[in-house]
C-alpha positions in Angstrom: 17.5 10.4 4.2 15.3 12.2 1.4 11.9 10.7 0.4 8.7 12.2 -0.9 5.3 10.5 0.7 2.7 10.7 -2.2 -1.0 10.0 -0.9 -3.5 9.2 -4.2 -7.0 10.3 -3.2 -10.2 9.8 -5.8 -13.2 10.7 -5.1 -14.9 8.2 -7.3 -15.2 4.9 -5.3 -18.2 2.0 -6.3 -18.2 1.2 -2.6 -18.0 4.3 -1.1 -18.1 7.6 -3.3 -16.6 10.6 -1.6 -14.7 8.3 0.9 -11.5 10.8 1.2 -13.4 14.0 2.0 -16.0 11.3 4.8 -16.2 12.9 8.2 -13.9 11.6 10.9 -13.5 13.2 14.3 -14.0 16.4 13.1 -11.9 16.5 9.8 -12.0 15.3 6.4 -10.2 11.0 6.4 -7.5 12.8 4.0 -6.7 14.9 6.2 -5.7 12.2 8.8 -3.6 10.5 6.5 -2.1 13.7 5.6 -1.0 14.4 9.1 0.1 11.0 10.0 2.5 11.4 6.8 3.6 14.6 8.0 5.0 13.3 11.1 7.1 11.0 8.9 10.4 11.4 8.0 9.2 12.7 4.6 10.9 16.2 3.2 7.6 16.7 1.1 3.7 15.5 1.5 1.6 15.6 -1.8 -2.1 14.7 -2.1 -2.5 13.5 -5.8 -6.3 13.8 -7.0 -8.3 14.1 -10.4 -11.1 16.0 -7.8 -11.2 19.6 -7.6 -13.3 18.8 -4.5 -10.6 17.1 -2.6 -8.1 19.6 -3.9 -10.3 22.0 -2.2 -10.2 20.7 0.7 -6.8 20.0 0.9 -5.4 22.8 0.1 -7.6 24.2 2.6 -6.3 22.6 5.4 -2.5 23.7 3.8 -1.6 20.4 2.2 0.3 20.3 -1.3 -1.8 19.3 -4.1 -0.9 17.6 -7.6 -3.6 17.8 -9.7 -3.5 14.5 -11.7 -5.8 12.7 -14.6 -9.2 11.3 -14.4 -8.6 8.3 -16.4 -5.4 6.2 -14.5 -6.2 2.5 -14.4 -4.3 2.4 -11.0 -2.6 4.4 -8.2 0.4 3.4 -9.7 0.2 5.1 -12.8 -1.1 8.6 -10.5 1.9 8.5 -8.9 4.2 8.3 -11.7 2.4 11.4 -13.1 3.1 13.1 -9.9 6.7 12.7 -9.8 6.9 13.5 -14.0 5.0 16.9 -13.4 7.6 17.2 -10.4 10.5 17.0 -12.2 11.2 14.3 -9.3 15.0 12.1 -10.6 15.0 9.0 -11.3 16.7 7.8 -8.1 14.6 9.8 -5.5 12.5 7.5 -3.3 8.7 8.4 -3.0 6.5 6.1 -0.3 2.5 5.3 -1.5 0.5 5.8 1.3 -3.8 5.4 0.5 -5.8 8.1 1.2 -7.9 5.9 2.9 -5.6 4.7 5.8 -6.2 7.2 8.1 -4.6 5.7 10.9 -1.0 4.7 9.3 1.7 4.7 11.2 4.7 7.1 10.4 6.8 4.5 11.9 5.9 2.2 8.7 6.4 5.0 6.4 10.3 5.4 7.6 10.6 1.9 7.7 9.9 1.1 3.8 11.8 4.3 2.8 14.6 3.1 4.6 14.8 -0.4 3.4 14.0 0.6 -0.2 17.3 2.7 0.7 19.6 0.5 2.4 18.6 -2.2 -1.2 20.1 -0.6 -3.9 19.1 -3.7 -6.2 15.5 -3.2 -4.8 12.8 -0.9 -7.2 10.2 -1.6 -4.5 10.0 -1.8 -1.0 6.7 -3.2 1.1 5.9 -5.0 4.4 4.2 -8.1 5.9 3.1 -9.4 8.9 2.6 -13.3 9.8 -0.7 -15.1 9.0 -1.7 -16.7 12.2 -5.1 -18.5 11.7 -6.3 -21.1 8.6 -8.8 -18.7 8.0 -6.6 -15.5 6.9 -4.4 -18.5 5.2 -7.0 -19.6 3.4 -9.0 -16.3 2.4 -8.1 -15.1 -1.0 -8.9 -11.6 0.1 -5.8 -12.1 2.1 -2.6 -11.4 0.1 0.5 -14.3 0.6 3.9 -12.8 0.1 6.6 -15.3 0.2 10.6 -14.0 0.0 14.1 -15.5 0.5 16.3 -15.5 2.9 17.6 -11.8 2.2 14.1 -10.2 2.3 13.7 -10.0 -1.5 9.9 -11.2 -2.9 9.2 -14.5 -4.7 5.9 -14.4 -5.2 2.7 -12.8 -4.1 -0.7 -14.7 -4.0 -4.0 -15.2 -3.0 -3.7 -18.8 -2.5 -2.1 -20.2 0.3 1.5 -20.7 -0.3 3.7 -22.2 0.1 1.0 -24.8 0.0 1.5 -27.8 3.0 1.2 -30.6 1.2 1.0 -33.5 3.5 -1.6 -31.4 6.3 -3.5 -30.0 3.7 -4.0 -33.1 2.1 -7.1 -33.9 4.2 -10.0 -31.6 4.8 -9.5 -32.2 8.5 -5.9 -30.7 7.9 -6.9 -27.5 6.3 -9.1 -26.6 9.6 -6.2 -25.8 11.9 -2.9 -23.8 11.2 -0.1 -25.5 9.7 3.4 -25.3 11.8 6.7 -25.3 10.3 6.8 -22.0 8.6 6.2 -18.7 8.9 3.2 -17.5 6.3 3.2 -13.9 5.4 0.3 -11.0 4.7 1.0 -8.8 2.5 0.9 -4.6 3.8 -0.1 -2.6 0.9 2.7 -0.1 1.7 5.3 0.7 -1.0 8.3 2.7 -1.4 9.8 3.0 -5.1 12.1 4.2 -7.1 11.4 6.5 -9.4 12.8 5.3 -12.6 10.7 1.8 -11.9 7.8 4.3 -12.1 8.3 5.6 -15.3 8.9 1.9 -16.5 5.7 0.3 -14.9 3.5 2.8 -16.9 5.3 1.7 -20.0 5.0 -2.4 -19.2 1.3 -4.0 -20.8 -0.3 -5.9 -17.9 1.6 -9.6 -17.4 -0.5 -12.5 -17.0 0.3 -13.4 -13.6 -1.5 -10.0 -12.7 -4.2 -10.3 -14.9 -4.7 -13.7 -13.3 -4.2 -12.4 -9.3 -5.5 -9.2 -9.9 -2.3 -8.5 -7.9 -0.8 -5.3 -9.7 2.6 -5.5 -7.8 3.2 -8.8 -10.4 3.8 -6.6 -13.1 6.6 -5.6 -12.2 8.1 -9.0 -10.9 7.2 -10.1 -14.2 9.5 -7.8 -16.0 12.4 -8.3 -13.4 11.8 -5.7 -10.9 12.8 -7.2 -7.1 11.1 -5.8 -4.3 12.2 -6.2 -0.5 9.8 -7.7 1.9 9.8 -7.0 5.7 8.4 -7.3 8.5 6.3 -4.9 9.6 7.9 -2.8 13.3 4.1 -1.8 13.7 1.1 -3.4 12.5 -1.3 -0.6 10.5 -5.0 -0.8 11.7 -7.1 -1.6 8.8 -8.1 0.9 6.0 -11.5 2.2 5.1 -13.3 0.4 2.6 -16.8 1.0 3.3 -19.1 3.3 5.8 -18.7 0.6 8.2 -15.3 0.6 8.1 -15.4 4.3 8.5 -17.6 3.7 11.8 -15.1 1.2 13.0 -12.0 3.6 12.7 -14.7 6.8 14.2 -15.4 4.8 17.4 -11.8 3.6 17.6 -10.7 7.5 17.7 -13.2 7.7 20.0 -11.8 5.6 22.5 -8.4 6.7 22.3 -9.3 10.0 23.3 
């Protein structure tokens, strides 16, 4: 099948300016992600940034480069610029991977290409994996997806849901796992379509994002479904700080 993998990299970052050009093993992060993406199933690889710095960089190591605005509110709305100054249709498939996932697996890129694919009522495609300790469960850093019984989303939160009444009732009951169902984390991986794109860009923020700071509620809220699955292969962690960047160095390290 035909998909595009587009990879958003800014160089601005409170927490970590610079972070996609940051050292690792020898090359810029980007580049990393770049070349786990290229051994997708992808047909093209495009490094969208609003930093001739990282375009620099990238095309120096013989990526392809979209050079996009300074002043997007989300990754979201890069990408749709990308496929718009592409000329991309409104059916072709493109697959969001961060510029600051160095270590993603190509595996996971096929996998929500292929859904989004094989869903033709599906916009979006994304992953999970199961929440197995109260802590993740209760940690609102920790995204909750919950679908139906055909893979497609309900709801994503960062409260614990669903919610188990009778356990959780008691503090006591909120310091050990709930059984019974099967909680779910949310990956950050999507696939789209393009034509939700150009309709997310159009669409004001919905409350339910503005009140979980969870931008994939948009478009729920305007009717968009998106397929959930499970994850074949769990991504490492991405890089949000130097010391993330440290953890993912000596992990190279001793892999080689």
């Amino acid at each position: 099948m035909s998909f595009t993998v587009i990879i958003p990299a800014r160089y601005a970052s409170s927490r970590f300016p610079g972070k996609p050009l940051a050292d690792l093993a020898g090359k810029p992060m980007v580049q990393h992600v770049y070349e786990r993406a290229l051994e997708s199933e992808a047909d093209r690889v495009i490094i969208a940034t609003d930093d001739q710095r990282i375009a620099d960089v990238a095309t120096g190591f013989g990526a392809e480069v979209c050079m996009t605005s300074a002043d997007h509110p989300s990754g979201t709305d890069r990408l749709q610029e990308v496929v718009k100054l592409q000329g991309f249709y409104a059916d072709d498939i493109v697959v969001n991977v961060q510029g600051d996932e160095p270590l993603v697996p190509p595996r996971v890129i096929n996998q929500v290409a292929h859904n989004l694919k094989a869903e033709p009522t599906a916009s979006i495609a994304t992953l999970s994996e199961p929440i197995e300790d109260v802590e993740a469960l209760l940690n609102p850093n920790v995204v909750k997806v919950v679908s139906d019984a055909k893979g497609r989303a309900l709801y994503f939160s960062r409260a614990p849901m669903p919610w188990p009444r009778d356990q959780f009732n008691t503090e006591e009951g909120r310091q050990r796992m709930p059984q019974g169902f099967s909680w779910q984390r949310h990956i950050g991986i999507y696939a789209y379509r393009v034509k939700l794109l150009n309709d997310f860009v159009t669409w004001p923020p919905a409350p339910l994002e503005e009140t979980e700071c969870l931008e994939q509620l948009r478009a729920m809220w305007n009717g968009a479904q998106i397929h959930v699955a499970l994850a074949d292969e769990l991504p490492p962690a991405g890089v949000d700080t130097p010391e993330d960047l440290e953890r993912i160095r000596q992990l190279l390290e001793s892999q080689a």
